[in-house]
LOTORVEX-978431 format. One line per 10 residues: number of its first residue (from 1); for each residue x, y, z of N, C-alpha, C, O. Coordinates in nm, 2 decimals. Example, Ala and Ser with C-alpha at 12.3 -4.5 7.8 and 13.67 -1.06 7.14 Angstrom:
! residues 2
1) 1.32:-0.57:0.78:1.23:-0.45:0.78:1.32:-0.33:0.78:1.42:-0.33:0.85; 1.28:-0.22:0.71:1.37:-0.11:0.71:1.29:0.00:0.79:1.34:0.11:0.80
//
This chain:
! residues 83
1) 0.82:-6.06:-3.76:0.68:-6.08:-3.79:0.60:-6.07:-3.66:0.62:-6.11:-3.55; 0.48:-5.99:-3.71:0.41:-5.99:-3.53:0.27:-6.10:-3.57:0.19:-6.13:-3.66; 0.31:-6.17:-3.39:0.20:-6.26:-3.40:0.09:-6.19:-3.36:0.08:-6.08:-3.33; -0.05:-6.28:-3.37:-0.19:-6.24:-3.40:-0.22:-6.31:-3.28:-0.12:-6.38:-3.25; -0.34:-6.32:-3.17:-0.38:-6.38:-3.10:-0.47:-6.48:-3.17:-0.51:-6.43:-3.27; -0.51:-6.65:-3.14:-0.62:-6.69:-3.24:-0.71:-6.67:-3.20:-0.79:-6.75:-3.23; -0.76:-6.56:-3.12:-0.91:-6.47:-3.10:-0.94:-6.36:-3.18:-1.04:-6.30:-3.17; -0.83:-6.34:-3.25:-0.87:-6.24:-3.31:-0.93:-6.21:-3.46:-0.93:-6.28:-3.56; -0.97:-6.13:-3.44:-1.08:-6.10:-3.58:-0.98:-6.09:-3.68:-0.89:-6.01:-3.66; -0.99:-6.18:-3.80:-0.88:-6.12:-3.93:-0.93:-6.00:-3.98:-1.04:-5.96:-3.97
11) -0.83:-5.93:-4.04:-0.83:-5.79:-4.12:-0.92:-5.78:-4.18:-0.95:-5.67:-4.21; -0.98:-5.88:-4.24:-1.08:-5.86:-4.34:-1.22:-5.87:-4.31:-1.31:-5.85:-4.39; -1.23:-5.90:-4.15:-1.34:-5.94:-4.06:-1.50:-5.80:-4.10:-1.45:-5.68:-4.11; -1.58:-5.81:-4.11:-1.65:-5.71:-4.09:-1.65:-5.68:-3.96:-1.67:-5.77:-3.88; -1.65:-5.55:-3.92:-1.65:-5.48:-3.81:-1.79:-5.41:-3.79:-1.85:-5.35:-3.88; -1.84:-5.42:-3.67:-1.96:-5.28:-3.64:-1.88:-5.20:-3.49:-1.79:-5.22:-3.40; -1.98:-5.09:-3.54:-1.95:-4.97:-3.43:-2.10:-5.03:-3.30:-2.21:-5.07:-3.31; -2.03:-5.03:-3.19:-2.09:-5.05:-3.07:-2.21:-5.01:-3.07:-2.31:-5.07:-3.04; -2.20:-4.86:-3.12:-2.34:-4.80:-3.15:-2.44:-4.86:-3.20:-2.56:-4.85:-3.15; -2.41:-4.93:-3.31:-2.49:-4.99:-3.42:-2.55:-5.14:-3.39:-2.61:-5.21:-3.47
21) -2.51:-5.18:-3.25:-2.56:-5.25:-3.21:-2.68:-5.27:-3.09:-2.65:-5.25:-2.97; -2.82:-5.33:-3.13:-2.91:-5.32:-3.02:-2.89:-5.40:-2.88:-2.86:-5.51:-2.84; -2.92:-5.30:-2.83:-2.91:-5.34:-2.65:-2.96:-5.44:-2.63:-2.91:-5.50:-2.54; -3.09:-5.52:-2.72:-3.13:-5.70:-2.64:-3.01:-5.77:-2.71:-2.96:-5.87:-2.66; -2.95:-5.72:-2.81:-2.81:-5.83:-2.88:-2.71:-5.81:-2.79:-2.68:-5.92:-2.73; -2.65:-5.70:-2.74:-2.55:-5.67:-2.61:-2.62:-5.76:-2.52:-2.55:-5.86:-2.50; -2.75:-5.76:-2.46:-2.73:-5.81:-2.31:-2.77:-5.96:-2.35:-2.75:-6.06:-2.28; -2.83:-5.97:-2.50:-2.81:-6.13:-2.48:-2.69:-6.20:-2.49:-2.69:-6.30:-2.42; -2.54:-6.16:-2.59:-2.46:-6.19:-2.56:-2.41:-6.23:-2.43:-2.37:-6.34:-2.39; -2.43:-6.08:-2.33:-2.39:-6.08:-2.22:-2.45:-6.24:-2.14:-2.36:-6.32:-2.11
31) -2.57:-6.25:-2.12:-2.64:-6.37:-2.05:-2.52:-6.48:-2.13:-2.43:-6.53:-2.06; -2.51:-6.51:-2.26:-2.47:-6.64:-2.36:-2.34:-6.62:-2.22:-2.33:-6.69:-2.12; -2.26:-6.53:-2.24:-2.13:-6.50:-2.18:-2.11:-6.58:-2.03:-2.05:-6.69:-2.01; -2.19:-6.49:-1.95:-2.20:-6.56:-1.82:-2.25:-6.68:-1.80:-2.18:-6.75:-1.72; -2.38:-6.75:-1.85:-2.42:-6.86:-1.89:-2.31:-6.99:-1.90:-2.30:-7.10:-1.86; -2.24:-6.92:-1.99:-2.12:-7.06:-2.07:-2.01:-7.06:-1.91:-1.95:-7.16:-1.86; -2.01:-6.92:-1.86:-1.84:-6.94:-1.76:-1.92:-7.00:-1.69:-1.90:-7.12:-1.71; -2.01:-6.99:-1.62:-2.11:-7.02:-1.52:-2.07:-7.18:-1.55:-1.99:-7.23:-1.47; -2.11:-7.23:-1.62:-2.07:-7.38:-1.63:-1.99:-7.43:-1.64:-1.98:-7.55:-1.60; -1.86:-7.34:-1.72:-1.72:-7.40:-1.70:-1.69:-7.41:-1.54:-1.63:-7.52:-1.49
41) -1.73:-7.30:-1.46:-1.71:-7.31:-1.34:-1.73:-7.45:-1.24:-1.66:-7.52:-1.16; -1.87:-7.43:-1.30:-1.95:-7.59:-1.23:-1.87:-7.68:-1.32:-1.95:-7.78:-1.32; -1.78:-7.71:-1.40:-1.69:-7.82:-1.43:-1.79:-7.89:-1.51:-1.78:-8.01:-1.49; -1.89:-7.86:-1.60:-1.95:-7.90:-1.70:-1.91:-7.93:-1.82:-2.00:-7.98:-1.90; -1.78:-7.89:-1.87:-1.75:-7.91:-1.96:-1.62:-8.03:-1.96:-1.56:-8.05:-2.06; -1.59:-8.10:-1.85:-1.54:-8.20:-1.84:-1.65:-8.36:-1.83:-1.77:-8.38:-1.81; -1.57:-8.41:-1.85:-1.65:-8.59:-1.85:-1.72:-8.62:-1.73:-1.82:-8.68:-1.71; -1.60:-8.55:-1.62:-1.65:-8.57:-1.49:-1.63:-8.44:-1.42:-1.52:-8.39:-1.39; -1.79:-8.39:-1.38:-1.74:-8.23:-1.31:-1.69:-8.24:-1.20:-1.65:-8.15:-1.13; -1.71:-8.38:-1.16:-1.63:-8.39:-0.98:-1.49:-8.37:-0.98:-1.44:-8.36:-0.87
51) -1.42:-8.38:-1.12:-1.30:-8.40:-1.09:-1.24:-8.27:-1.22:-1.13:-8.25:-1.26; -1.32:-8.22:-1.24:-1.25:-8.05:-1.36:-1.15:-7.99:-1.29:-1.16:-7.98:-1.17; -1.06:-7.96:-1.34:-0.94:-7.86:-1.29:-1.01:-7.74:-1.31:-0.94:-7.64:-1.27; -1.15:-7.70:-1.37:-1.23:-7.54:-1.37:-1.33:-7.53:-1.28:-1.41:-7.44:-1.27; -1.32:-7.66:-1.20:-1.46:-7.63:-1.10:-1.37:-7.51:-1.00:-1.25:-7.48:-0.97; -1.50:-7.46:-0.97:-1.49:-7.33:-0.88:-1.64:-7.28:-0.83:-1.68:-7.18:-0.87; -1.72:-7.35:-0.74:-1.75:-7.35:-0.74:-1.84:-7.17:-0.67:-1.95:-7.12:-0.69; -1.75:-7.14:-0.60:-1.78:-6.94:-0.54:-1.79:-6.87:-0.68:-1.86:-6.77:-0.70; -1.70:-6.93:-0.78:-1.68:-6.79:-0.88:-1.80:-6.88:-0.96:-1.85:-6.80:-1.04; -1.86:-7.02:-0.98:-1.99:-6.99:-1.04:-2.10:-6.91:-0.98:-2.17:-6.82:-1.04
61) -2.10:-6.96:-0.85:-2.20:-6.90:-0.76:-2.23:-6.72:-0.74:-2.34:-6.67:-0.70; -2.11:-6.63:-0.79:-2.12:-6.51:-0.88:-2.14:-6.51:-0.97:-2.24:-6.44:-0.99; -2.08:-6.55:-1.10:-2.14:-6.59:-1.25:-2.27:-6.61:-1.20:-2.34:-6.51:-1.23; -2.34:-6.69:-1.14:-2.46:-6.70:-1.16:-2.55:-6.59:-1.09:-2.66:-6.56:-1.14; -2.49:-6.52:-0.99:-2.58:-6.40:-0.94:-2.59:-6.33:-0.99:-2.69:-6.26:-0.98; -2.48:-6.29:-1.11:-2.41:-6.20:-1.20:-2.57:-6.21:-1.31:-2.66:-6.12:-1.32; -2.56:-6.29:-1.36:-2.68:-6.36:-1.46:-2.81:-6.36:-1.42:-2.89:-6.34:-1.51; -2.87:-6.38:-1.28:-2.98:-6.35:-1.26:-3.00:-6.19:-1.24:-3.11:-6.14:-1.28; -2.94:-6.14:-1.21:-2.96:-6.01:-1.17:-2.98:-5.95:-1.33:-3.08:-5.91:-1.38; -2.86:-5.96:-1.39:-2.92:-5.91:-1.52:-3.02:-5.99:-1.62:-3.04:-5.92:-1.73
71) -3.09:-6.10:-1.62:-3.17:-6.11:-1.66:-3.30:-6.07:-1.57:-3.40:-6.08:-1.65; -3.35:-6.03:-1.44:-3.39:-6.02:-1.36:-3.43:-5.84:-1.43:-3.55:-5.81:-1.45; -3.34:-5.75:-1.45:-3.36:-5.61:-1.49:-3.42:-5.61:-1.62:-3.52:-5.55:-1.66; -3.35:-5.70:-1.66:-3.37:-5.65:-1.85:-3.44:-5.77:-1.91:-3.38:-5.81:-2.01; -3.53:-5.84:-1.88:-3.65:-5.95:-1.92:-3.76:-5.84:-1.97:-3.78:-5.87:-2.09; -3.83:-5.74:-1.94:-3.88:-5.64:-1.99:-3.88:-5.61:-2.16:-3.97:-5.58:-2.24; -3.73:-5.64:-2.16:-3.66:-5.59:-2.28:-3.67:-5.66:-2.38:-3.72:-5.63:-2.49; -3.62:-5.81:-2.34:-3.57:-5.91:-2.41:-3.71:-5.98:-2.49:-3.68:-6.04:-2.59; -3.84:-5.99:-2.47:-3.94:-6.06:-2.53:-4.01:-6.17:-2.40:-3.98:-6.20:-2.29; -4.10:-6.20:-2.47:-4.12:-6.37:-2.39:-4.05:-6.44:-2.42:-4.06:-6.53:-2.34
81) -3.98:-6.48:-2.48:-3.87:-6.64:-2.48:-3.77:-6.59:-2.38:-3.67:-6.68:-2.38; -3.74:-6.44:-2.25:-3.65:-6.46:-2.17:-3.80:-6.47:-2.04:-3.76:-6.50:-1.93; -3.91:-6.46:-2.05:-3.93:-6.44:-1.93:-3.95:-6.58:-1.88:-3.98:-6.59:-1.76
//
């Protein structure tokens, strides 16, 4: 029997084509994306971030450059609730 990853979409999942998806939904995912590691990083998602086995603090500090920069291009795009 082959195993499934538990990230994965079941078979019955609706699927879309990349195409069919608008560019403020891509880059807002994108921001949600970096946003969330960005904080795992900073150890926010433990009780105590001083003591997270995910703090990292350099690789938030890119997560986070990562995230201004693209919200920094594409705010234009996104409406007023990103500016």
């Amino acid at each position: 029997m082959t195993e499934t990853p538990d990230n994965a979409c079941p078979p019955d999942a609706p699927h879309r084509d990349l195409a069919d998806v608008p560019a403020t939904e891509v880059i807002s995912r994108a921001v949600v994306m970096l946003m969330s590691a960005a904080a795992e990083k900073l150890g926010l998602a433990s009780a105590d971030p001083e003591d997270s086995e995910n703090r990292d603090l350099d690789e938030a500090w890119r997560l986070i450059t990562a995230l201004a920069g693209l919200l920094d291009g594409s705010t234009q795009y996104l409406g007023p609730h990103a500016a």
